[in-house]
C-alpha positions in Angstrom: 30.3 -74.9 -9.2 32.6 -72.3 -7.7 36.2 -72.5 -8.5 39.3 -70.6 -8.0 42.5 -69.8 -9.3 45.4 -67.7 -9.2 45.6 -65.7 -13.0 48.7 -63.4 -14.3 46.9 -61.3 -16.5 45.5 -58.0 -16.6 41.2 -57.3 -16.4 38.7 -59.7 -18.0 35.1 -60.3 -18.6 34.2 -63.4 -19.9 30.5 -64.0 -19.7 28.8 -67.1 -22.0 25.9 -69.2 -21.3 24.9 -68.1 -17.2 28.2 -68.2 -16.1 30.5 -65.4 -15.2 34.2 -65.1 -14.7 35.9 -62.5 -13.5 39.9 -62.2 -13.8 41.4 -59.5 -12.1 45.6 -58.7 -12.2 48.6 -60.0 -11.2 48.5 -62.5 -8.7 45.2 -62.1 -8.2 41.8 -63.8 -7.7 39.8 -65.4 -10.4 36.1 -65.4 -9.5 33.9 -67.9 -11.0 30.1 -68.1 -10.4 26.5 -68.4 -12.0 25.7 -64.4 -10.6 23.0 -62.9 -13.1 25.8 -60.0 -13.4 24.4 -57.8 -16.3 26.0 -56.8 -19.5 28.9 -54.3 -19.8 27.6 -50.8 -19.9 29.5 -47.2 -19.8 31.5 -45.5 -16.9 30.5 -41.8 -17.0 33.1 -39.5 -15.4 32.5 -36.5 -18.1 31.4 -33.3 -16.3 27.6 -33.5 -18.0 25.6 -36.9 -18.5 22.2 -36.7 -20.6 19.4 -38.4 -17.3 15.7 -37.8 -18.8 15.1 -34.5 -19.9 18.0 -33.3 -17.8 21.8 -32.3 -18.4 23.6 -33.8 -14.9 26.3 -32.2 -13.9 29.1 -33.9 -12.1 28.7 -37.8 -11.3 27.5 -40.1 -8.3 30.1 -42.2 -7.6 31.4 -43.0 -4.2 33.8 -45.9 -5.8 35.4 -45.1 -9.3 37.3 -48.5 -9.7 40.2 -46.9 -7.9 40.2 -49.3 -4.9 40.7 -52.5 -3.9 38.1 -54.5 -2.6 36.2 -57.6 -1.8 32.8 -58.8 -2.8 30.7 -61.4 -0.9 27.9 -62.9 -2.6 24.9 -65.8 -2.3 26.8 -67.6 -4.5 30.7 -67.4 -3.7 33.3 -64.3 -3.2 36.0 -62.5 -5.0 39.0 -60.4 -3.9 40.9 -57.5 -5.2 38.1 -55.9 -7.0 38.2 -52.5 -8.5 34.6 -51.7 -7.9 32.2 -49.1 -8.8 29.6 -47.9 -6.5 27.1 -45.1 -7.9 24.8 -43.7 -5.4 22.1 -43.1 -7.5 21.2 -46.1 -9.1 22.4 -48.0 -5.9 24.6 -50.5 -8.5 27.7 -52.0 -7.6 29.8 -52.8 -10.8 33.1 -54.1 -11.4 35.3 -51.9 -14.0 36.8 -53.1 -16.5 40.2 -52.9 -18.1 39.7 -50.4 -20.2 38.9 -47.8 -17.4 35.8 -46.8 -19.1 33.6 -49.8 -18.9 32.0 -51.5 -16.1 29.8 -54.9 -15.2 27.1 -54.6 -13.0 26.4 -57.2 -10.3 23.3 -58.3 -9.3 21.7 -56.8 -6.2 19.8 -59.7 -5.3 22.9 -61.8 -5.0 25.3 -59.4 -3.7 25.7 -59.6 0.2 28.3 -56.9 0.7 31.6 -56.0 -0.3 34.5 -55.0 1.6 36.7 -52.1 0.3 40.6 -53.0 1.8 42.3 -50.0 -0.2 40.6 -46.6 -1.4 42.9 -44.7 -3.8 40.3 -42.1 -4.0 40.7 -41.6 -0.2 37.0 -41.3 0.2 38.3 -44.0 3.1 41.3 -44.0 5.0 40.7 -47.3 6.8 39.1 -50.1 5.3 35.4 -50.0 5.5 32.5 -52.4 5.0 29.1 -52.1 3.0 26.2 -54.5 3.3 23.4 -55.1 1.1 20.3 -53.8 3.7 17.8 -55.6 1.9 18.9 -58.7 3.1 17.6 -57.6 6.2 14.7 -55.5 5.7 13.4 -56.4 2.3 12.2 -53.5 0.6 15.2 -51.0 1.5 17.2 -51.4 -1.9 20.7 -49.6 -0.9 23.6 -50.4 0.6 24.6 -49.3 4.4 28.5 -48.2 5.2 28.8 -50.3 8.2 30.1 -48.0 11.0 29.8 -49.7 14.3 28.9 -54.0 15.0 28.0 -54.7 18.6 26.5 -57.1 21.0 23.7 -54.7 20.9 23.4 -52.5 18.5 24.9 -52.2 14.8 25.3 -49.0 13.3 25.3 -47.6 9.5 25.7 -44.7 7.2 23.4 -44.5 3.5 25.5 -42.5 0.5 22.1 -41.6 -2.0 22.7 -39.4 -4.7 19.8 -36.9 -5.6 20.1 -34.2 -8.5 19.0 -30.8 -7.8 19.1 -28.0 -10.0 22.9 -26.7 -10.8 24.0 -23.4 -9.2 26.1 -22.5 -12.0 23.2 -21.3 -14.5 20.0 -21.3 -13.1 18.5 -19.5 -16.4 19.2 -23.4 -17.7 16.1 -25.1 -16.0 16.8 -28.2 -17.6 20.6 -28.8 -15.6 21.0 -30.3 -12.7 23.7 -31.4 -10.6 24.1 -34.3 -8.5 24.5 -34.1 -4.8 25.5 -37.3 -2.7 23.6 -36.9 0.6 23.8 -39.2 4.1 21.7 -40.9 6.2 22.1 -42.6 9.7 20.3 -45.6 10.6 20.8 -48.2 14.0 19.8 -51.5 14.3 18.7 -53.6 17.4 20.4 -56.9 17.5 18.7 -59.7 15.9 15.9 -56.6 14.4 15.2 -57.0 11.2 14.4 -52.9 10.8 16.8 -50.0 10.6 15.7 -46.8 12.7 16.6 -43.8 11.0 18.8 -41.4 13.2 17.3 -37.6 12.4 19.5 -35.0 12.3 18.8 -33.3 15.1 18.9 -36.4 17.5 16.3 -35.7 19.8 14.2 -38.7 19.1 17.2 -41.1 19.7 17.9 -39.1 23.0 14.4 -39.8 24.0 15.2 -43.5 22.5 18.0 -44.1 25.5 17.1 -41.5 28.0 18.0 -44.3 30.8 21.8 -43.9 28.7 22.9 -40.7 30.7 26.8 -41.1 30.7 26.6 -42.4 26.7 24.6 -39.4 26.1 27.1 -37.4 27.3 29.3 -37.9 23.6 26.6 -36.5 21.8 26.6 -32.4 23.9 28.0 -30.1 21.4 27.1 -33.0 18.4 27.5 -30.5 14.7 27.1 -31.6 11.5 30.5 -31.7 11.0 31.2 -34.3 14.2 27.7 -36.1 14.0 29.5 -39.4 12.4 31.9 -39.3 14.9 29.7 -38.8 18.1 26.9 -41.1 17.5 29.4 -43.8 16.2 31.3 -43.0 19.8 27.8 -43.4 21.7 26.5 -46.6 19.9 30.5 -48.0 20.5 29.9 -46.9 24.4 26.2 -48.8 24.3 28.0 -51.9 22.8 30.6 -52.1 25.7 28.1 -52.1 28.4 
């Protein structure tokens, strides 16, 4: 059973038997459920981290626990999270009181979450991720929601990759990692994401009857790409 209360106390973790509670600040949410959330494990913001036979530099967080946010799961929800998000495992994790440690949710019960404030300012509005393998199994991430239509539905991927660190390239065993982005669309009622390439001339050739929408994406760089295609798949969705 799922309950709820209001709690005046600072960050907890209470996990015994299968149950899980999470208590989070003043005059904030308690969330109770059964989620499989796994133990408590390290939050790594030092410049190296030991990954395999490599020394990482940097870290692949999009969320540091500086936010407030919102978590929707199979199983019940919680609000005013300060969640974690690290591109390169894909995990979402609440942080912990401390600052240093973090619990990790379980992907297969974790529908999205819904980030309200972003200290960080990663986000100046509030923004919405989803769990995409709740709608094409297989794709384990979750999609930045950027546009939700009649029609069409639009998202962004944050994946971190390491590549090797331009600072000493005589060190072949350091790497660095490098959060990259993908765009995908999605049909309403599909239940596949189409990947958006770069260069967009497979999704001009994908609405070639859309002349006037095309028109947004003329002069489309890398630095205005978000902006233009989320301004064409908005223009789709008023039709």
């Amino acid at each position: 059973m799922i309950t709820y209360k209001h709690f005046r106390f600072s960050l907890l973790f209470i996990f015994c038997c299968s149950a899980s509670s999470i208590v989070i600040g003043q005059d904030m949410m308690v969330f109770q459920s059964n989620m499989r959330s796994k133990a408590t494990s390290q939050f790594y913001q030092e410049e190296f981290q030991r990954i395999g036979n490599y020394k990482v530099k940097g870290n692949s967080y999009l969320l540091k626990g500086a936010n407030v946010s919102d978590l929707f799961t199979t199983l019940g929800f919680g609000v005013n999270m300060p969640l974690v998000f690290d591109t390169y495992t894909q995990n979402v994790s609440v942080m912990q009181e401390n600052k240093k440690d973090i619990v990790t949710l379980s992907f297969e019960e974790l529908d999205s979450f819904f980030v309200k404030i972003d200290n960080d300012k990663k986000f100046t509005q509030p923004v919405t991720f989803i769990n995409a393998n709740k709608i094409e199994p297989g794709k384990k991430m979750y999609f930045q929601r950027l546009a939700d239509g009649s029609k069409y539905s639009l998202y962004k991927s944050y994946k971190a990759d390491m590549q090797r660190a331009a600072l000493d390239l005589a060190q072949t065993n350091v790497m660095e990692f490098v959060i990259n982005s993908e765009f995908y669309y999605l049909p309403k009622g599909a239940t596949q994401f189409v990947k958006i390439k770069p260069n967009l001339t497979t999704l001009k050739k994908q609405f070639a009857a859309e002349t006037e929408a095309l028109q947004v994406l003329n002069n489309t760089t890398k630095e205005n790409f978000e902006e233009n295609i989320t301004f064409f798949f908005d223009l789709l969705n008023s039709k």
